[in-house]
C-alpha angles and dihedrals in degrees: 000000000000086000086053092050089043088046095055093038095055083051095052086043093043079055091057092054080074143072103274136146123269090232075062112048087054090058095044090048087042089059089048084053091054100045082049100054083052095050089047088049100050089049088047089046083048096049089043086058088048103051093038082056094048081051112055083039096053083048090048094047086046095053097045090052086054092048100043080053090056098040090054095050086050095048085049089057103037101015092171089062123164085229103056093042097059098041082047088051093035094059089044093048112076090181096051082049098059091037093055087057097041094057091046097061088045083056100040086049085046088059086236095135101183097057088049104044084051103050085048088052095044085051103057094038093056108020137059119220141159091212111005089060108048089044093048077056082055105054093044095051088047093047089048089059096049084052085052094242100139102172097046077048099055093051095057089043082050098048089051087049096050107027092041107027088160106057129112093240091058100087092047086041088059090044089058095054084059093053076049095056085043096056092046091050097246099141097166090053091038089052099045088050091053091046089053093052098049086048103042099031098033095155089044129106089230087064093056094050094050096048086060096048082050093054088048097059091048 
């Protein structure tokens, strides 16, 4: 983007290298000045993405530190806890680990949100996987939305966008914070996320979705 903008800046300057009218050269610099401003605003929508994302990683690394704190203290006083047990047996059973998603997507295709909110949350927070994980971050940041819980929302979409970047759910995951920006009436930070999806995604169906919102809001 910054190599277009050079690019058609180099062109307007190369004009005013010739004779031209007065009336002229303050249309071509206020063109440079345009295609300035854009430039300025894209760098600014990309810093915002980027602090949001050290954010919400500082808070996570914050919170884990609280609750690693905590868990330690409760398995001081009931070692022997249900809970650590079955998250113990869950990440040693490979089989445990395939049924609990299964069922989750059986859930989450029967409509019955809470089952299914609860067996993705029970995944990623007992099992590791390349696939299964970042999509379970999906579907529960997809099912908070429907429950109108935007910022729990948000933070799964979040976790999928920083702990996965590669996977093929991030572009629509970013999609999805800007219908979050846009629920909560945030049109500047809806649109910047749009903008950032049809830059950065631009083959993907994401891309295609935001533009029209775009186009909507205009």
């Amino acid at each position: 983007m910054k190599l277009h903008f050079s690019l058609l800046s180099s062109i307007l300057l190369g004009f005013l290298s010739f004779p031209i009218l007065a009336e002229d050269k303050e249309i071509v610099q206020a063109d440079i000045l345009f295609l300035k401003m854009q430039e300025l605003e894209i760098e600014i929508a990309d810093l915002r993405n980027k602090v949001e994302s050290q954010e919400y990683l500082i808070e996570k690394l914050i919170k884990e530190s609280a609750g690693s704190q905590n868990d330690a203290d409760n398995e001081k006083s009931d070692p022997l806890s249900t809970n650590s047990l079955i998250r113990f047996k869950g990440i040693e059973d490979v089989k445990s680990k395939e049924d609990v998603f299964s069922s989750a997507t059986k859930a989450l295709e029967a409509q019955n949100f809470e089952r299914a909110f609860t067996l993705f949350k029970y995944f990623v927070e007992s099992f590791k996987d390349d696939e299964k994980t970042p999509l379970s971050y999906f579907w529960l940041g997809e099912i908070s939305i429907i429950n109108d819980n935007l910022d729990v929302s948000k933070d799964y979409f979040m976790e999928l966008i920083s702990s996965f970047p590669e996977h093929y759910r991030v572009p629509l995951a970013h999609k999805k914070i800007g219908d979050i920006y846009l629920k909560n009436n945030d049109l500047d930070m809806a649109k910047d996320r749009y903008r950032f999806v049809v830059r950065e995604y631009p083959n993907n169906t994401a891309s295609s979705l935001a533009l029209q919102l775009l186009k909507n809001m205009e």
